[in-house]
N, C-alpha and C positions, 0 to 999 in steps of 0.2 A: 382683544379679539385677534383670532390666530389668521392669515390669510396661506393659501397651499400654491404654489404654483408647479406645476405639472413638466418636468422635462420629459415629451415624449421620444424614449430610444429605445422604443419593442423590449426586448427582453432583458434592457440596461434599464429600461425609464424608471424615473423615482421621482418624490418631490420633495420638493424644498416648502418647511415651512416658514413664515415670517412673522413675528408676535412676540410679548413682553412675557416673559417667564419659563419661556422654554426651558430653559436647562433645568426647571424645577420640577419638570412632565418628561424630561429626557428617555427618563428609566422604561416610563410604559411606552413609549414612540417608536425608542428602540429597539426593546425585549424582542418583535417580531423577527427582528434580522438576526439574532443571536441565538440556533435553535439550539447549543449546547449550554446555553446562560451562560459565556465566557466572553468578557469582552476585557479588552486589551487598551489603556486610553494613553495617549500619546501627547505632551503638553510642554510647554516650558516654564520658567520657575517663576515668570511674573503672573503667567493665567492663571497657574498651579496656586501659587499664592491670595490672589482677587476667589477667583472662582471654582476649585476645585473642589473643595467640602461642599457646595452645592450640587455639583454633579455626582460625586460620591454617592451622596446622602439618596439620590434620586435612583443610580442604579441597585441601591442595597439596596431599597424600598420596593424594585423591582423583582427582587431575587436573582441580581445579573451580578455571578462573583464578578472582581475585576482587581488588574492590574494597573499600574499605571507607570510610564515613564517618562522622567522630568527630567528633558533637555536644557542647556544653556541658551538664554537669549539671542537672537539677532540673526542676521544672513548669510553669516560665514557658518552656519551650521546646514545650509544648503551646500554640501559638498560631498565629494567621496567620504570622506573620514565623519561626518556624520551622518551618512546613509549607512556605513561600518556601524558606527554604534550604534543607532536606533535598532539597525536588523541584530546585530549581536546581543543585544539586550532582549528583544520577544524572543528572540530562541532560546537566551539561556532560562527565561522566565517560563519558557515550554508551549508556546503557542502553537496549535495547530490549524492545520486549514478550514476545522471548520466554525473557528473562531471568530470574532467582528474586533474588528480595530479602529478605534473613537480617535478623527483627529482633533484635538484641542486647543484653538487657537487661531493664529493671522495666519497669513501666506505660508511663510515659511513654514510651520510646523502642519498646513494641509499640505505642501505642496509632497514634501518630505515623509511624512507618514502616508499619504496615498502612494508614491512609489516607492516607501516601502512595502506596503500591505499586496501591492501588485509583484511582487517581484518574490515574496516569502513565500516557500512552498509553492511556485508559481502560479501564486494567486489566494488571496484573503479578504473575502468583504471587508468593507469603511464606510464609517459615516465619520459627517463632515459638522464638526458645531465650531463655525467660524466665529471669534471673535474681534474682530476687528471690521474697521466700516467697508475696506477693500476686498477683504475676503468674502464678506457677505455679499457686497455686487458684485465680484467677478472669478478669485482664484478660486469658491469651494464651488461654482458651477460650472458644469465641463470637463471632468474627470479628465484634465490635463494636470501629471504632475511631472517632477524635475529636477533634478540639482542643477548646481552652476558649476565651472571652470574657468580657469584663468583666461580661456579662449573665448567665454562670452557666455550669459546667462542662458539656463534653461535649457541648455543643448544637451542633455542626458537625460531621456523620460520616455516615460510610455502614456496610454489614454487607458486610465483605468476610472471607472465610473462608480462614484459613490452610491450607495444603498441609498441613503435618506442623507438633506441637509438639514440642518436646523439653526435658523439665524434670529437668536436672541436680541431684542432691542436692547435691552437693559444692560448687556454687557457694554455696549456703546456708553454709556455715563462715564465708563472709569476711564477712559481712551483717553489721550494728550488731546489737547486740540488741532495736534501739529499731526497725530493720527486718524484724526477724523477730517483733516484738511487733504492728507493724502489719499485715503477713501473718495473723497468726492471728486477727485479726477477721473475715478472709474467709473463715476455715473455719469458724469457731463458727456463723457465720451460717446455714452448712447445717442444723447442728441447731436453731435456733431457726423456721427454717422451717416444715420440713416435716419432720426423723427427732427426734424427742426423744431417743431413746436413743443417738443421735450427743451429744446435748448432752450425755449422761450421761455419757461417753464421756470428751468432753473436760473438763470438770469434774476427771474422774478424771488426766487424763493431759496436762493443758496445761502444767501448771509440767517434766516431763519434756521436751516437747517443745521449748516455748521456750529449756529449757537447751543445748538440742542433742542428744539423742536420734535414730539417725537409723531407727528402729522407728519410734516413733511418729509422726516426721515421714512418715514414707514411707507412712503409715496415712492419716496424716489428707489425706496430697496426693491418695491415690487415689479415696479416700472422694469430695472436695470433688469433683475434676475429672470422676467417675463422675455426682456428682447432678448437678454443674452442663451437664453435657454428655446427657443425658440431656432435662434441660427444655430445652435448646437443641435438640434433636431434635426434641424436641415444638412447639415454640415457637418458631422460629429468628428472627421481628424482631420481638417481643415484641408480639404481640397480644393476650396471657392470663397465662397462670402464668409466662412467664419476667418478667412486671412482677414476679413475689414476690421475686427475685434480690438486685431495690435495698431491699430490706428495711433502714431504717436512713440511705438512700442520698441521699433528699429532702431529708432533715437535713445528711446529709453535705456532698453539693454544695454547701448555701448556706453553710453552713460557710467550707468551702475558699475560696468565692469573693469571700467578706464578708473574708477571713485575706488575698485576692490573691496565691493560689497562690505564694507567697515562699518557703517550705519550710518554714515555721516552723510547720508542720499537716501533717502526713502522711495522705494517704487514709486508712488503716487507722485512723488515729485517728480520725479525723472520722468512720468509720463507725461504731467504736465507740459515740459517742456518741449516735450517728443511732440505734442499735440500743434502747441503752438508753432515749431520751425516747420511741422506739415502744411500749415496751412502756410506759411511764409514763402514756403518753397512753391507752394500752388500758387499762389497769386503771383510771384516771381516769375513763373511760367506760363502765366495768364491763363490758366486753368479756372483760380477760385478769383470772383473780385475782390479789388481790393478791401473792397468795405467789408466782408466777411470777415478778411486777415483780420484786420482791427477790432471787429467784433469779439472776434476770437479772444486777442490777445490781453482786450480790454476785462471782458468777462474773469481770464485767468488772473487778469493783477486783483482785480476787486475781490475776488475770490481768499487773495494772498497769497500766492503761488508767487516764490521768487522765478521768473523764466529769463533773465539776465546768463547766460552762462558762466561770466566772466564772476557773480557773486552768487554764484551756483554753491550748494555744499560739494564738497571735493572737487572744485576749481583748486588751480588751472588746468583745464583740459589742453591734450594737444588734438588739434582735427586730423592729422594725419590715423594717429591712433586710433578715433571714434572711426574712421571713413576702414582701416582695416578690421576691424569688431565688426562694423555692417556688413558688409563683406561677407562674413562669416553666418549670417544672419538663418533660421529654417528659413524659410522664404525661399532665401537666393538660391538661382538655378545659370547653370553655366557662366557662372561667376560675374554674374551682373545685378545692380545692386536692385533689392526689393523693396518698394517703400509705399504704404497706403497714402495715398493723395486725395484730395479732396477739387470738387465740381464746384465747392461752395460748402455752406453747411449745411449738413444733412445727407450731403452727395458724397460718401466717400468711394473711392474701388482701389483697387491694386494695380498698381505698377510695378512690371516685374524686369522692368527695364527704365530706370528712373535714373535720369541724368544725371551723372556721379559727378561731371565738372562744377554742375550747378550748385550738389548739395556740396562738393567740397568749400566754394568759394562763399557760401553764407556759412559755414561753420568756419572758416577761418576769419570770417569779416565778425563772430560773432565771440569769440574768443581774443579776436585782438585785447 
């Protein structure tokens, strides 16, 4: 059973579908966004290799010619020099505008192929067939895409909004476990936001999930892609509540970026931890109670989330480093630091002026 959830954005809106064999119905889902039957699929060589003769198979049965281009693995191909090649390669392959470009894959190859397809011929439909469990509840909704720099993730993009997503359960079986553990950072997130009884939710049902459950997966994808599409309605280039999103995310980033996006740190993990010091840092400031923190934190060990800094992957961090990365953050406005905090669970908002002494001396107390 297929479930559809609706992003409403007027003359952007699309939906996202959720269900087991999608990519084997791709071809007919698709074809309607393709009026010249050319589509262009964008992937890297582990998808390319699991699942790409099924998508294939699906757009020839459709009568959608296609191309396709198979990038190299991991997060260092979020960069200038692979936004060079991806766009160098549809041009030399002769795409035109009024073409559709299939991103293929986790984060990085939607985040990458939607700003490229936005930026080629200034401007190329996309659809988004996320494989990965993060991708599916957060980077392929929201037509935010992006490269990284050495200055700090994501800080080069536009908001270009996918035609149609499609979020294959099945592709989830072949995922590490260590990939489907970082995915499920970006659904808990929901409930620490804004539904607490989502966090109750997962609490109760995340060691099901992560085993491979595909109930509660197919719950919590709908769940996530409902809230998250929803503030994206409300909010679509984040001028208000869709900042609650990066909950976690300010940490995250400098994270990743202090790590040099090597792989040796996965998003989901870095937001885990991002999550966790938000709320540390709230209850530190007697914002969030204490017993939240530890709800919080306790939820993230059981879960399996290392949130230790000090045996973080790509430790040892210096705080000095992470605190100039935030610094640098979209958020921050007249150079004061931005950081989503929390009321408790479920109460998150923005702080756009968030004690920078405080978060310094728990990121040094926490890296000691």
């Amino acid at each position: 059973m297929t479930e559809v959830v609706h992003a409403s954005l007027g003359a952007r809106a699309y939906d996202v579908h959720i269900g087991a064999d999608l990519i084997a119905r791709a071809g007919a889902l698709i074809a309607p966004f393709a009026p010249k039957r050319r589509v262009f699929v964008v992937t890297d060589q582990n998808v390319a290799r699991l699942h790409r003769p099924a998508l294939i198979a699906s757009l020839d049965a459709a009568g959608l010619k296609n191309w396709t281009v198979t990038l190299p693995v991991g997060e260092a191909q979020k960069s200038f020099q692979g936004l060079e090649l991806l766009t160098r390669h549809l041009l030399q392959a002769g795409i035109e505008r009024s073409d559709l470009v299939i991103a293929f894959g986790g984060g990085v190859i939607g985040d990458l192929a939607g700003l490229g397809a936005g930026l080629l011929k200034r401007g190329i439909d996309f659809v988004q067939i996320p494989t990965t469990l993060l991708a599916q509840v957060d980077s392929s909704v929201g037509g935010k895409t992006a490269i990284d720099t050495p200055e700090g993730k994501n800080l080069i993009g536009l908001f270009h909004q996918p035609k149609l997503v499609l979020a294959d359960l099945n592709v989830l079986t072949t995922l590490p476990e260590r990939e489907v553990r970082a995915g499920y950072a970006e659904i808990v997130k929901i409930g620490l936001i804004a539904d607490p009884q989502f966090f109750t939710w997962c609490e109760t049902n995340a060691s099901a999930l992560l085993a491979g459950d595909e109930a509660a997966r197919a719950h919590a994808i709908r769940h996530a892609v409902a809230a998250k599409a929803a503030v994206v309605a409300a909010d679509e280039t984040e001028q208000g509540d869709r900042a609650l999103l990066n909950l976690g995310h300010t940490f995250a980033h400098a994270l990743e970026a202090s790590a040099g996006y090597d792989g040796a740190l996965l998003h989901g993990e870095a937001v885990a931890v991002g999550m966790k010091l938000a709320f540390e840092v709230s209850a530190e400031l007697g914002l969030a109670p204490a017993a939240d923190y530890a709800r919080v934190a306790k939820h993230l060990a059981a879960a399996g989330f290392i949130t230790d800094l000090r045996k973080l992957p790509g430790a040892p961090y210096d705080p000095d480093q992470l605190m100039a990365i935030m610094a640098r953050d979209k958020k921050a406005q007249d150079g004061k630091l931005a950081l989503v905090l929390a009321r408790g669970i479920g109460r998150a908002y923005l702080d756009r002026d968030a004690p920078a002494d405080v978060v310094r001396e728990l990121l040094q107390q926490e890296t000691k």
